[in-house]
N, C-alpha and C positions, 0 to 999 in steps of 0.2 A: 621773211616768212609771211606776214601779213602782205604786204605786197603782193606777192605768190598766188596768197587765197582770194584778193578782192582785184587783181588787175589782170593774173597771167590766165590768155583765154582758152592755153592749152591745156594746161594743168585743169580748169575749171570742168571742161569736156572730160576730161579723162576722169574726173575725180565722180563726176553723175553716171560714168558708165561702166566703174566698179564696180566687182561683185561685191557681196556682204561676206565673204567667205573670210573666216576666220582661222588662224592657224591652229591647230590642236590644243598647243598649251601656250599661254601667254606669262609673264611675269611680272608681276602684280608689285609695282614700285612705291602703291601709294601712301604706304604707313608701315613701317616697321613692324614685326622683320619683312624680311620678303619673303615672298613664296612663288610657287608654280600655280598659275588656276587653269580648271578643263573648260576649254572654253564653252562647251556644251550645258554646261551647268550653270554658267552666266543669266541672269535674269535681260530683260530684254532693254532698261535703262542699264546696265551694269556692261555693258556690248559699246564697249566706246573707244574711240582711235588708237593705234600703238605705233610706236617706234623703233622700226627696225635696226641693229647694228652689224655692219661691217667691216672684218676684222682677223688681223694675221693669227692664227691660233698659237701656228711657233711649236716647238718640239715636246713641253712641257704642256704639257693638257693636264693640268695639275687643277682645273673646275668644270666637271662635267657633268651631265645626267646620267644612271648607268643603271640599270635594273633594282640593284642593289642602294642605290639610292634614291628613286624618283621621291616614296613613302617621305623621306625629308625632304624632299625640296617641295610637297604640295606643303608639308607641315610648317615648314618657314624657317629661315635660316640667317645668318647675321652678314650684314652686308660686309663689315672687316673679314669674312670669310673669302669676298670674292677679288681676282685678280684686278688690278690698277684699271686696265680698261674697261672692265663690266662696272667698276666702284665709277668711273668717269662717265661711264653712259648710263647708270641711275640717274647720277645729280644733272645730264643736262637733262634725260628723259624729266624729269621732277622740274626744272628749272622752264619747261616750255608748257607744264602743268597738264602732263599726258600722265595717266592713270599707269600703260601697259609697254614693256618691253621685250623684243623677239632677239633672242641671240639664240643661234642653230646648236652652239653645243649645249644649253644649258634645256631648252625646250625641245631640243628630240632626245631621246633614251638612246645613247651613241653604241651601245653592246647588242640592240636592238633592231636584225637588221631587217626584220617585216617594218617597225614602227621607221626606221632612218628611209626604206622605201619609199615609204607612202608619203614622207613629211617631206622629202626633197622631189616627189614626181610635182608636189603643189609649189614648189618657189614660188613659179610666175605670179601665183597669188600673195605667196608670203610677203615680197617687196612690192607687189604693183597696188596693193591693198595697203601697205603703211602709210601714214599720216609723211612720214620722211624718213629718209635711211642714215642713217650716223656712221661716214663713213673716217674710220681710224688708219689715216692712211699713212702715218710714217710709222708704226710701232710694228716692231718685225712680228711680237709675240704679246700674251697678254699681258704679260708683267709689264708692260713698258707704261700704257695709260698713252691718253692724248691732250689733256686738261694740262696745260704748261705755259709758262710765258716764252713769248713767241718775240725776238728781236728783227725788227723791219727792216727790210735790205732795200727799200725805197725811198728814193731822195724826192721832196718836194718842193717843184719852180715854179712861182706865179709871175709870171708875165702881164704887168699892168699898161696898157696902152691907156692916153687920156685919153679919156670921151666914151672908151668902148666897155667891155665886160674883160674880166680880166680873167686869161686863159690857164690853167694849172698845166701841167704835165709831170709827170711820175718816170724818173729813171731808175733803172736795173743797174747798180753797178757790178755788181758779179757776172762778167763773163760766160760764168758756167752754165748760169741761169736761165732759163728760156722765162720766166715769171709764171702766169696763167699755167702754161701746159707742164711745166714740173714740177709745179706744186699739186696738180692738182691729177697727174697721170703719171708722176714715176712715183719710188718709194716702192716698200713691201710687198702693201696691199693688191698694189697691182701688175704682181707677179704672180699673185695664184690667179687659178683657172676660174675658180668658184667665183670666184667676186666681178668678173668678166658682166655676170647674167645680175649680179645683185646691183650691179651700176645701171646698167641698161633698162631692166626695168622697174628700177624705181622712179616712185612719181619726183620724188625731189631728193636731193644727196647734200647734206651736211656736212662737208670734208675738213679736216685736220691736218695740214701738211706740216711742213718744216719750218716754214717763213710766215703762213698767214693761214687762215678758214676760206673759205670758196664755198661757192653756192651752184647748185646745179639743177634745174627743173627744164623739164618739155619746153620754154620759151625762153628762157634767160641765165648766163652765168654770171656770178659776180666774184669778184677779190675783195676781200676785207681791206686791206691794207688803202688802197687805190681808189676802192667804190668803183671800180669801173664796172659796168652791165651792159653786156651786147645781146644781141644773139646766138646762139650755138653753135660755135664749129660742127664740122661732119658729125666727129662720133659725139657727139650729143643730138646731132638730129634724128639720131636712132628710138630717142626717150620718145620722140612725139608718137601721136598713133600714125602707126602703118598705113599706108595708104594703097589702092588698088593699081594705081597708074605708076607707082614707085617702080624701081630695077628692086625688086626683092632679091633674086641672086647677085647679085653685083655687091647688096649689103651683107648678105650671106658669105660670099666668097671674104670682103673685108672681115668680115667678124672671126671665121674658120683660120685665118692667116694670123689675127690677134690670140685668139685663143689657144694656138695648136701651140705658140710660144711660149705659155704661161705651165707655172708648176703646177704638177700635181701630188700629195703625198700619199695618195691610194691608185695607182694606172686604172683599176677597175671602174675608176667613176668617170672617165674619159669623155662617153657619151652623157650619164649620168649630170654631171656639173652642166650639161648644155641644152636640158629639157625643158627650163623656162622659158626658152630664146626659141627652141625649138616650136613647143605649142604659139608660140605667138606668132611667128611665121605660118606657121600649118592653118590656122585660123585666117590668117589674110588671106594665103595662098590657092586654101583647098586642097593643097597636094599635099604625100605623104614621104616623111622622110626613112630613107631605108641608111642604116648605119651612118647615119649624118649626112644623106646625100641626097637630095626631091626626084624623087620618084621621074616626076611629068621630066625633068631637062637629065635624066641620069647622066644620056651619053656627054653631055659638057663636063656634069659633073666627076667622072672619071677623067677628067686632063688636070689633076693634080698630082704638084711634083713635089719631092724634100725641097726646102726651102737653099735655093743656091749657096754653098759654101758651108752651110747648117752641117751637121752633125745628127744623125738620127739612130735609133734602135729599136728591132722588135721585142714586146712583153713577153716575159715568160710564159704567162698565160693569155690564152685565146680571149679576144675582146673586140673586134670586129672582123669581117672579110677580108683579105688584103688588099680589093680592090676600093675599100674606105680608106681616107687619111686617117681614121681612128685605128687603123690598126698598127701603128710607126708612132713610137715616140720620138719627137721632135717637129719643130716647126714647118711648114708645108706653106 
């Protein structure tokens, strides 16, 4: 992380030409109990970086915000109240010595659905404005928590030649194992749709997998296990800023293909789940997107087909034109 802040020159751009845009309600980790604060009411030293979490919610939503609850969670509440992974992403928020933390069920009012609007049209600010995103990527649901010891599946061979530097290398011996990309891209989390835009645009991604932590910002990934640090494959060069001369649909077309695969546990938020990603495209591009699709190149954008071999169905209820891939569930 330090590294991040004083070497990586993408992150450093990105990080000066954030807004100041605040999420509505933040969760205030830094002294017992917790609470909810409006961020509005913040004094203007009290306005300081958060941590956003990412995360399977899973079928029990047994800790949420709810009309009937907000009144206690501005008033404060006992952290043994909260599920494994919100108790796991206090202590790291607290352990990186950040004041505020953003988890969508607990900071939007979920029975709320003018308030769930307006707080999900802002994503793009939610995670593009976090200090870093804590992403919980093997736990299907909250009870599971990600704070665990973690057994390494990599062997360590130093190769000493006389005279020279001596060379390490790091083998996989699991087969199954791809290392880098399935620790840090299969699992739960990145089977829902939501977390698609909360990877993308966050300035840096804290990951949790099964074998090791990973690191993920606009210039560099790293493995805990290995220390290795490269540069970004593809879908991490989606973090950096967009650029004018880029294939914007080309990156569009990959991202629609990734997304259209992923769950969703409401069909209604279809488009919804993809309006972070959305405005940041529209902002590069100028052009406007009509049911998922840019306006300026429509006619290409209509040569979308089910995903070969796929399996597809239409919602019961209406939710795009049919000539959008948002109006078919299933992958395209």
């Amino acid at each position: 992380i330090e590294k991040c802040e004083t070497e990586c020159t993408h992150c450093n751009d990105i990080a000066a030409q954030s807004s100041t845009s605040y999420p509505t309600r933040l969760l205030d980790v830094s002294q017992p109990p917790l609470r909810l604060v409006l961020t509005a009411s913040l004094k203007p030293e009290e306005r300081l970086p958060y941590v956003a979490l990412s995360h399977c919610w899973g079928g029990n939503r047994c800790f949420t915000t709810q009309r009937g609850t907000i009144f206690k969670r501005l008033c404060g509440f006992a952290m043994a109240d909260l599920p494994t992974t919100f108790r796991d992403a206090v202590s790291l928020t607290r352990s990186l010595n950040i004041r505020y933390l953003w988890i969508d069920s607990l900071c939007i009012i979920q029975d709320d659905r003018q308030d769930w609007r307006i707080e999900s049209s802002r994503m793009c600010d939610m995670y593009s404005n976090a200090y870093l995103t804590i992403a919980a990527t093997l736990a299907s649901d909250d009870s599971q928590g990600f704070l665990r010891h973690r057994q390494s599946k990599l062997a360590c061979i130093d190769l000493i030649y006389p005279g020279q530097e001596t060379i390490r290398f790091f083998l996989q011996p699991d087969k199954a194992s791809n290392g880098y990309y399935s620790d840090s891209c299969d699992g739960p989390l990145h089977s829902r749709a939501w977390t698609l835009q909360e990877r993308l645009l966050s300035r840096c991604v804290l990951g949790f997998a099964s074998n090791q932590m990973y690191w993920e910002c606009r210039g560099h990934k790293l493995q805990k296990e290995s220390g290795y640090r490269s540069t970004p494959p593809g879908h991490l060069k989606l973090l950096r800023p967009f650029k004018v001369d880029e294939d914007l649909l080309g990156l569009w077309h990959g991202l629609v293909e990734e997304y259209s695969g992923r769950n969703l546990s409401d069909p209604r938020d279809k488009l919804v789940a993809l309006e972070g990603l959305v405005e940041r495209f529209a902002a590069t591009s100028a052009d406007t997107c009509v049911a998922g699709l840019w306006k300026r190149h429509l006619l290409d954008e209509l040569m979308w087909r089910p995903y070969p071999g796929g399996s597809y169905s239409h919602p019961a209820v209406y939710r795009s034109p049919s000539w959008s891939w948002a109006s078919i569930d299933g992958q395209v």
